[in-house]
C-alpha positions as CSV (number, residue, x, y, z in Angstrom):
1,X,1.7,-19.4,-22.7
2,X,2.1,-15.6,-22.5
3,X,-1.8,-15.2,-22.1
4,X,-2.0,-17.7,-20.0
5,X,0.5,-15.8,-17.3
6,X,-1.4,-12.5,-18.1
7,X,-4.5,-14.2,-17.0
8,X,-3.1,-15.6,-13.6
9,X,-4.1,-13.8,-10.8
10,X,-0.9,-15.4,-8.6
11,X,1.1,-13.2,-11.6
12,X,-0.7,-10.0,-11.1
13,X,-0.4,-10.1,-7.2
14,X,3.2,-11.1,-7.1
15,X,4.2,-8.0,-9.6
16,X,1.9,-5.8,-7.8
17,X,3.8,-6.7,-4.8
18,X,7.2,-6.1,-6.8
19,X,6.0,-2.5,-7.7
20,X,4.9,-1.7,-4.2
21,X,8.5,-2.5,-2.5
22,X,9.9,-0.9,-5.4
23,X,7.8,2.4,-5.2
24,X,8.8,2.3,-1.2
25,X,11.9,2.1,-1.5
26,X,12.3,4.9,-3.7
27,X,10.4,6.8,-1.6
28,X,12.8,5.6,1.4
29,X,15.4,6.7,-0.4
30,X,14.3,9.8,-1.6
31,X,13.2,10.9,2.2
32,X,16.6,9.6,3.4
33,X,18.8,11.8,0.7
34,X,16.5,15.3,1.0
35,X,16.4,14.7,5.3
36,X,20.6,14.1,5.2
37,X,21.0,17.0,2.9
38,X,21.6,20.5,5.0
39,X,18.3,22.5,4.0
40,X,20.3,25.2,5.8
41,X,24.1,25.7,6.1
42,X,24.7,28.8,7.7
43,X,22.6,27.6,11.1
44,X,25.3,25.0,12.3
């Protein structure tokens, strides 16, 4: 059963797909927390 999912290419695309949202929206996230964070405080 377990080599016949690992052999599946409909498997392999869907959790390729999984890790690509995944991967972006850390990335989103990451952008969004460093951009909201002041880089300098004193120039307000």
């Amino acid at each position: 059963m377990l080599s016949m999912l690992l052999k599946d290419p409909v498997v392999w695309g869907s959790l390729l797909g999984i890790f690509i949202v995944c991967v972006m929206g850390a990335y989103y996230t990451y952008l969004f927390i460093h951009h909201s964070s002041p880089e300098y405080p004193d120039e307000s």
